[in-house]
C-alpha positions in Angstrom: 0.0 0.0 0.0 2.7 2.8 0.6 4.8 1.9 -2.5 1.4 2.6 -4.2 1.3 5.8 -2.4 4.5 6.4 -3.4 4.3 6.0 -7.0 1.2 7.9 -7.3 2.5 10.9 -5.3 6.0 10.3 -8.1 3.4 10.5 -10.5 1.6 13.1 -9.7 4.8 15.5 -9.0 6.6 14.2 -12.6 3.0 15.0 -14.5 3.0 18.8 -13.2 6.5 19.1 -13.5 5.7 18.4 -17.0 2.5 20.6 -17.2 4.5 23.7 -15.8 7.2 23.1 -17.8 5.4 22.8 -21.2 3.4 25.6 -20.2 6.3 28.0 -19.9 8.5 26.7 -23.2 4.5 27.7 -25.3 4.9 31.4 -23.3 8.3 31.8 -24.2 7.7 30.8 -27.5 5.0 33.5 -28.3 7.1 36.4 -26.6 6.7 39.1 -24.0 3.7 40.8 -25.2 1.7 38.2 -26.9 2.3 35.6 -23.6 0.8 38.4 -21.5 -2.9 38.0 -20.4 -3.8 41.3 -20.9 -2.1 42.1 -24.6 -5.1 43.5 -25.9 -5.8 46.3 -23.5 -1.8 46.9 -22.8 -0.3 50.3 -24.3 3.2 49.1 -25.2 4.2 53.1 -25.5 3.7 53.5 -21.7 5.8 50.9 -20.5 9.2 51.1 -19.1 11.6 50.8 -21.5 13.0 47.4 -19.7 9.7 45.8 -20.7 8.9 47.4 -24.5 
């Protein structure tokens, strides 16, 4: 019973390790502005010049 603890709570840490990780190489992918949730309402000539 506890190695079938153990292996589901392996699982379950390797599948979101995976999720989060997939998740952030897609964002990166698409860049800064078009990753962001609110790049429709976001006036790209206001922000700091770090971020344009």
């Amino acid at each position: 019973m506890v190695l079938f603890i153990n292996l589901a709570l392996i699982i379950l840490i390797i599948g979101y390790s995976t999720f989060v990780i997939k998740r952030y190489i897609q964002k990166s992918k698409q860049g800064k502005c078009s990753s962001c949730g609110s790049n429709h309402s976001c006036p790209t000539d206001q922000l700091p010049k770090h971020l344009q």
